[in-house]
C-alpha positions in Angstrom: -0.5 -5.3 20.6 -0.6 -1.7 19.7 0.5 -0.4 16.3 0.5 3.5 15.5 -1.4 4.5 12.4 -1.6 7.5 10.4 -3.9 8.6 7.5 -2.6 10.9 4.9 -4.6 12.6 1.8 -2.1 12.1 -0.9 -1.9 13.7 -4.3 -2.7 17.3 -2.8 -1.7 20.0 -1.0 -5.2 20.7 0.8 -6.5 18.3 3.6 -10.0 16.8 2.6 -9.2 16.4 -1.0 -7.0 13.6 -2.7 -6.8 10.0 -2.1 -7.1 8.9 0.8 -4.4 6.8 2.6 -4.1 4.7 6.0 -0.5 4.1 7.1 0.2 1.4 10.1 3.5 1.6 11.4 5.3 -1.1 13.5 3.5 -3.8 11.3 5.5 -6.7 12.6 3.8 -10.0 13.7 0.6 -9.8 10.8 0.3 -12.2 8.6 -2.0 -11.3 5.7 -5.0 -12.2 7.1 -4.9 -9.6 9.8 -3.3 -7.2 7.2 -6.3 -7.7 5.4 -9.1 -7.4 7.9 -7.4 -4.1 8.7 -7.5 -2.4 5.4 -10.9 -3.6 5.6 -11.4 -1.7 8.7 -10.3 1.4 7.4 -12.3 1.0 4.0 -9.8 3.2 1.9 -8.6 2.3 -1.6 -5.5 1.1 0.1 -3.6 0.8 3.3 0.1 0.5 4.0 1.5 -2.0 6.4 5.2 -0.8 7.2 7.4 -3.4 8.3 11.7 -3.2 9.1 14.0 -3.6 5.7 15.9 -6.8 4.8 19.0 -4.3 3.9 19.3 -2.1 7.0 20.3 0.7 4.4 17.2 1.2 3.3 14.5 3.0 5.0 11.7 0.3 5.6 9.8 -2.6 3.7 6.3 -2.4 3.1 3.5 -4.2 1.7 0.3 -2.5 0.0 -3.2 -3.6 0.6 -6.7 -2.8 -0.8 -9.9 -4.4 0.2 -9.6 -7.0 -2.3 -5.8 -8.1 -1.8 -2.1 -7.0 -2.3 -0.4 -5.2 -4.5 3.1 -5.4 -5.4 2.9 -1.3 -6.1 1.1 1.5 -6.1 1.4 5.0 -6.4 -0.2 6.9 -4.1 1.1 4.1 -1.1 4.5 5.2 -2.3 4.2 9.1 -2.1 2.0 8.8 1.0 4.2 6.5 2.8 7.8 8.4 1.5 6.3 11.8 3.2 5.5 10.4 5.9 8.4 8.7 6.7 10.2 11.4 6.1 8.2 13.9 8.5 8.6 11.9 10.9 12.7 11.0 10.4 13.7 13.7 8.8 11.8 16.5 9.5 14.5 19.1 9.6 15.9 18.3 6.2 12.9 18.8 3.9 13.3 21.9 2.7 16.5 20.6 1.2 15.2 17.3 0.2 15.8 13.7 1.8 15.3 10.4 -0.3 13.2 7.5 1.2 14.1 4.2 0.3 10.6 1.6 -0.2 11.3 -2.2 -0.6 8.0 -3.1 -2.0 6.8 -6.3 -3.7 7.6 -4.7 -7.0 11.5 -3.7 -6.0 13.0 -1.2 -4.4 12.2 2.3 -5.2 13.7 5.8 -3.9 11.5 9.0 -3.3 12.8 12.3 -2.9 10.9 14.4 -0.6 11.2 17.8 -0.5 9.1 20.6 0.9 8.7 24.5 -0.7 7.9 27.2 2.3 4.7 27.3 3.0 3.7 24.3 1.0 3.1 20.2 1.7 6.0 18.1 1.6 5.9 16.5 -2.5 7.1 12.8 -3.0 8.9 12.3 -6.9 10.1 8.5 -7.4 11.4 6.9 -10.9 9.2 4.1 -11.8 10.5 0.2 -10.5 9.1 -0.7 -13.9 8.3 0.9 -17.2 5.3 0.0 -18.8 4.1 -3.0 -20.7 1.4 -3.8 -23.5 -0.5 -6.5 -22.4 -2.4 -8.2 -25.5 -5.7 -9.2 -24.4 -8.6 -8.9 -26.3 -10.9 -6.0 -25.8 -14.3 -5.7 -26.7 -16.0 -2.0 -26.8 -19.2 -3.0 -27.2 -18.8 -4.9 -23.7 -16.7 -1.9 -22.8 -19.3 0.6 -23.3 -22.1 -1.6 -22.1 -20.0 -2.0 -19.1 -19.2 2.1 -18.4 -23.1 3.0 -19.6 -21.4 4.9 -22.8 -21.8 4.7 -26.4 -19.1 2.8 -28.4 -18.6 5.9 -30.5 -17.4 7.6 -27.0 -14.6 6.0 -26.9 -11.2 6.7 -28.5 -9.8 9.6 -30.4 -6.6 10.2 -32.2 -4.2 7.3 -32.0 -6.0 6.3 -28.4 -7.8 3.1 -28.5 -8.5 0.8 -26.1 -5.6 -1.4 -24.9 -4.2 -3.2 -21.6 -1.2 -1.8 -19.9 1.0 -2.1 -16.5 3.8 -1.2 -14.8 3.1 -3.4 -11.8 -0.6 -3.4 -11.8 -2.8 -3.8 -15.2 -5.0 -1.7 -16.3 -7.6 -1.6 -19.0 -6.8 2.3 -20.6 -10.0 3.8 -22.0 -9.8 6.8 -23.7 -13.1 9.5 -23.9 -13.9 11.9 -26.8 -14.8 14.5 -24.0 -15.2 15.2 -20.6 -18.9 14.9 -20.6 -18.2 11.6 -21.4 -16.2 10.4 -18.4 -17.9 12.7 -16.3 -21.5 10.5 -17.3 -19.3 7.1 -16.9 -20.4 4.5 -14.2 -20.0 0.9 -13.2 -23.3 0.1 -15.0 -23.6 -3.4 -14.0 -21.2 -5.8 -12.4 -22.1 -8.3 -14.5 -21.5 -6.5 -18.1 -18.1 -5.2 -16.3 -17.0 -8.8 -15.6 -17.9 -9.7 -19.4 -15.9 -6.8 -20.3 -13.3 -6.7 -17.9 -12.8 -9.6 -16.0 -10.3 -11.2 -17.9 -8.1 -8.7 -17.8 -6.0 -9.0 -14.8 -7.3 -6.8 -11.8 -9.9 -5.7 -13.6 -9.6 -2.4 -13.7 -10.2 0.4 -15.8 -8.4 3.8 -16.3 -10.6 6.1 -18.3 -8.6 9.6 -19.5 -9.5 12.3 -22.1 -7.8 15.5 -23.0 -10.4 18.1 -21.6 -9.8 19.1 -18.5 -11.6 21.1 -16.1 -8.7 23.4 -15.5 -7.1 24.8 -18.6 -3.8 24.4 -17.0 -3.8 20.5 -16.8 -3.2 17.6 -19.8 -5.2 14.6 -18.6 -8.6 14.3 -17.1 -8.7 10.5 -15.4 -11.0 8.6 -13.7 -10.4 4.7 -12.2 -12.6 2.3 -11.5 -11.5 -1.2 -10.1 -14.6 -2.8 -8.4 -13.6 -6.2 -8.6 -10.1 -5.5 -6.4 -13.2 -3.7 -3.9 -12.4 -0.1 -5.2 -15.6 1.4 -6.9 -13.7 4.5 -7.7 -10.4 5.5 -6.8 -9.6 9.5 -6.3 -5.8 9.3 -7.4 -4.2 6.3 -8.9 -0.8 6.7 -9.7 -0.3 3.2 -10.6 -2.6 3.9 -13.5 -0.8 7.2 -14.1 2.3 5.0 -14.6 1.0 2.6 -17.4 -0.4 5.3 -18.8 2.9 6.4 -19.2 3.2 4.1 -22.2 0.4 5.4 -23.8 1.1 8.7 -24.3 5.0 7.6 -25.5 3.3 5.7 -28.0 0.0 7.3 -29.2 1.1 11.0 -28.3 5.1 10.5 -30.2 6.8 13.0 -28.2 10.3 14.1 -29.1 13.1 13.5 -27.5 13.8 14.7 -24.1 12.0 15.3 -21.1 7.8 16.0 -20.6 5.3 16.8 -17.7 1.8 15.7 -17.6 -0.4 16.8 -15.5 -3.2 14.7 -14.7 -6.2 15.5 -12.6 -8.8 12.9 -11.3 -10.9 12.6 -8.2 -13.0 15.7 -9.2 -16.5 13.9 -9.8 -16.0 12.4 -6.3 -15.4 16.3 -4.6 -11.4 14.8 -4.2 -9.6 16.8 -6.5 -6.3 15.1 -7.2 -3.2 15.9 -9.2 -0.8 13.6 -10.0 2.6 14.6 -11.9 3.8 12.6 -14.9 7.5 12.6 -16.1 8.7 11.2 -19.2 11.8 10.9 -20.8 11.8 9.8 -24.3 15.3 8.7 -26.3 15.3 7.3 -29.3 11.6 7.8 -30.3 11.0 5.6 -26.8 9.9 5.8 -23.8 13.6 5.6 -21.8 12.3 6.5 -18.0 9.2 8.0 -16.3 8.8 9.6 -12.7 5.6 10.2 -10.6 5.0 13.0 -8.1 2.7 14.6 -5.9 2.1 16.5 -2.8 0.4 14.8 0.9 -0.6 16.0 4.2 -1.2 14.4 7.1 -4.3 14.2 8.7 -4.7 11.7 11.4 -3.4 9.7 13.5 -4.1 6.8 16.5 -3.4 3.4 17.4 -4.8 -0.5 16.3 -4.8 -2.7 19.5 -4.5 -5.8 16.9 
């Protein structure tokens, strides 16, 4: 059978930066095997597989993939995936905005795309899920052995290290400086199974507050080899727990906050991914990512 792909570069505005992102329509009939061996194929972080809705209502069902499995969400499938949709059903509404509605593993989520004149169409959906602590233990001696850093590298402030998700874990590692994450690497995949291996996916979310452009709040980078991702240009999942860091450690006021958080730059992907959060009560209450995509191929799988 044929199925129609396309690939998008998600969280941007410029074609040949971003993440990324592989889109296979008219998914029906593979099982995850062949979902699997696909994504493979296409070697990005993660490929979407978009299959009909069980409520006709809503726009379509799909299921997320890296090379090392499924996820039940991620952020830069959902943006991707929402514009694209949207383009291609709805092309004539975007300048006034059209909302996509995702049933993923997670729950259903709603994007609103909209596009400005003369810009890329921008996905903005409210997180399925706010985020979690997760207590495991951390050790930053493994830590550091395990990112080629020296323990003294890594926190500032109220940031420490901790374990957070909002569908998909990740180990937050906050950086003195940008010299610092810009010098971090998977330094052996044995010390980064010491240090991360119990912790879920195993990944790691490493942000500090320089940023290469003045403009921004948050300079990120992600690595998650042990789900096959050695680095990962734009990872909104991450952006997501990390949502319920900065409610905690940064102890914003009440009402509503932007972050903007750049990653992807050491990789020549420049990415920016847009952070809402409303706090109420001293707590985080909601939280909202966005970003821009463009498409930039398409074809067909005979699979």
């Amino acid at each position: 059978m044929s199925r129609q792909f396309h690939v998008l570069d998600v969280f941007t505005e410029r074609a040949f930066t971003g993440n990324p992102l592989a889109v296979v329509l008219d998914s029906e009939g593979l099982d995850d095997a062949a979902m699997l061996a696909i994504t493979r194929e296409f070697n990005l972080s993660e490929t979407v597989f978009v299959l009909p809705p069980d409520d006709p209502v809503h726009s379509a069902k799909i299921r997320i993939f890296t090379p090392g499995g499924e996820l039940p969400f991620a952020g830069h499938p959902t943006v991707g995936t929402a514009v694209l949709l949207a383009e291609l059903r709805a092309g004539g509404h975007l300048a006034e905005g059209v909302v996509i509605a995702l049933e993923e593993k997670i729950g259903l989520i709603r994007a609103e795309v909209r596009r400005r004149p003369g810009g890329a169409a921008r996905a903005v959906f409210a997180l399925p899920r706010l985020p979690e602590p997760i207590p495991l233990p951390l050790d930053p001696l493994a830590v550091a052995a395990a990112l080629g850093l020296d323990p003294l590298e890594i926190g500032f402030g109220a940031h420490g290290l901790s374990v957070w998700s909002a569908g998909v874990p990740f180990v937050m590692v906050p950086l003195r400086s940008l010299d610092a994450i810009r010098r971090a690497q998977i330094a052996d995949m044995a010390a980064w199974r010491a240090a991360f291996g119990g912790t879920g996916k195993g990944a790691a979310y490493l942000y500090t507050r320089e940023t290469v452009e003045p403009a921004h709040h948050i300079h990120a980078r992600m690595f998650s080899p042990l789900m096959g991702i050695a680095e990962d240009p734009a990872t909104g999942s991450a952006a997501a727990a990390f949502a319920g860091v900065a409610a905690l450690c940064e102890a914003p006021e009440d009402g509503m906050h932007q972050l903007v958080i750049e990653q992807g730059y050491e990789m020549a992907r420049p990415s920016l991914i847009v952070l809402d959060l409303e706090i109420a009560g001293g707590r985080l209450a909601g939280a909202a990512i966005g970003g821009a995509a463009v498409r930039i191929s398409e074809g067909r799988i005979h699979a």
